[in-house]
Every structure is written in C-alpha cells, then in structure tokens.
C-alpha positions as CSV (number, residue, x, y, z in Angstrom):
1,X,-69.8,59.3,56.4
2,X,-72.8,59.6,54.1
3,X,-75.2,56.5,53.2
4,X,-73.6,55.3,50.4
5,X,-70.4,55.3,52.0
6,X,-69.1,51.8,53.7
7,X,-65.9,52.3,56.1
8,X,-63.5,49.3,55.1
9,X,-60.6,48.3,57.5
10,X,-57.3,46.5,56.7
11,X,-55.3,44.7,59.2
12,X,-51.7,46.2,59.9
13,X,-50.1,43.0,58.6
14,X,-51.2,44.2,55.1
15,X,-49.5,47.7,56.0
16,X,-46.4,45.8,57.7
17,X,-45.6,43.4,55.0
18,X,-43.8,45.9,53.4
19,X,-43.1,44.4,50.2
20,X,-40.2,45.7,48.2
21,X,-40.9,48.3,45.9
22,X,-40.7,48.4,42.4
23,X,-40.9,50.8,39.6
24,X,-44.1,53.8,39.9
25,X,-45.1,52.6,36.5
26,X,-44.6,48.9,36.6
27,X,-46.4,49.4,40.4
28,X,-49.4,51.9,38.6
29,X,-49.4,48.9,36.0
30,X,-50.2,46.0,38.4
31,X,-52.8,48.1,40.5
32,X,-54.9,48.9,37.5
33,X,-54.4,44.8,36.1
34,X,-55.9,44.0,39.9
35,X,-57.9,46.8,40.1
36,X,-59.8,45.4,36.8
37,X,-59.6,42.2,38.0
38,X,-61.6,42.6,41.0
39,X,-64.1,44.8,39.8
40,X,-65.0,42.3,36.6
41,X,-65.1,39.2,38.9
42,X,-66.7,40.8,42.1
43,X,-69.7,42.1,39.4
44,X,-70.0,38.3,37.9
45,X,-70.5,36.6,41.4
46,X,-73.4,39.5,41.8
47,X,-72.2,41.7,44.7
48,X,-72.8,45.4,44.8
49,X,-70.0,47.2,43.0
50,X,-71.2,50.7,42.3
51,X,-70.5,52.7,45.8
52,X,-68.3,55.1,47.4
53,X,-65.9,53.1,49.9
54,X,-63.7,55.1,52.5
55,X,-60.6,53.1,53.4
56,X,-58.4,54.1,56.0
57,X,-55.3,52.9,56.6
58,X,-53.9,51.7,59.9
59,X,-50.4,53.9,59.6
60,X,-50.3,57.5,60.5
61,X,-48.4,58.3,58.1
62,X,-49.9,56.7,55.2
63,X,-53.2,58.4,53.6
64,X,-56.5,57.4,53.9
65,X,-58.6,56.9,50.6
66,X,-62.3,57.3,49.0
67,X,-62.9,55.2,46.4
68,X,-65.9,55.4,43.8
69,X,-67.0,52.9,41.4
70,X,-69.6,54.0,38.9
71,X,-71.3,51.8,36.4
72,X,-70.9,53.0,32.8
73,X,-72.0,51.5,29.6
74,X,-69.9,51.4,26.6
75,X,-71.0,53.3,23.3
76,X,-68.8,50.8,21.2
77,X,-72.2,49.0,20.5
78,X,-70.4,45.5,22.2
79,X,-73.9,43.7,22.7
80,X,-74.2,43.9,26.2
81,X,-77.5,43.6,27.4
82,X,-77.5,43.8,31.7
83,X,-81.0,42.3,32.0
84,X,-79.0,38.6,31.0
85,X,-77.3,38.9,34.3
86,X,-80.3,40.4,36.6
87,X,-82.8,37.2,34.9
C-alpha cells in the first residue's frame, strides 16, 4: 500500500446480509445514484475525497477493490469557483 492509499474494512454483516438480487442494470443503476450521492455530500461537509482507497472484502470468494476518486472540473463553463468552499 502506497501513501495515498487508505485500507478500509467492512464488517461481514454487510457481506452476510445477502440482499436479494436484482437486475445487473437496475443494480449498476443504484450504485452509480449512491455512488454520486456520496461523493457530492461527503465533498460539501469538507472531507478529503480525492484518493485511492483499497477495500477488501471479508469473503474469500468475493474480490477485493481499488477505488480512485479524482477531482475534475467541468468545461461547460457552470460558474463554479472552489475558492467559495475553501474561504
């Protein structure tokens, strides 16, 4: 694990909940709508978003993940100025 890697953990009851499935899409769909979701609001309470995260899982058979986040700006020219939310 490099510096700008942080190990996170998950208990097993998040593996053992086995919640029934649904469809791949439908499944892909939600991810993304949470994935959003906690990206946008983690970044408006202030914490550290951009970073490479390794998440292992407690199942042997279930992969473990690296997962980056990296800050982009938008070209659309939305009016976004960052220095509003580091003042």
């Amino acid at each position: 694990m490099t510096g700008d890697q942080v190990s996170l953990g998950f208990s097993h009851a998040l593996m053992n909940s086995n919640p029934s499935r649904m469809d791949p899409t439908e499944a892909t769909e939600q991810f993304e709508r949470e994935l959003v979701e906690l990206i946008t609001t983690s970044f408006a309470r202030g914490a550290v978003i951009e970073d490479t995260w390794d998440v292992p899982t407690p199942v042997a058979d279930a992969p473990d993940w690296s997962v980056t986040v990296e800050k982009r700006y938008s070209s659309d020219g939305s009016g976004y100025d960052p220095r509003f939310l580091e003042e």
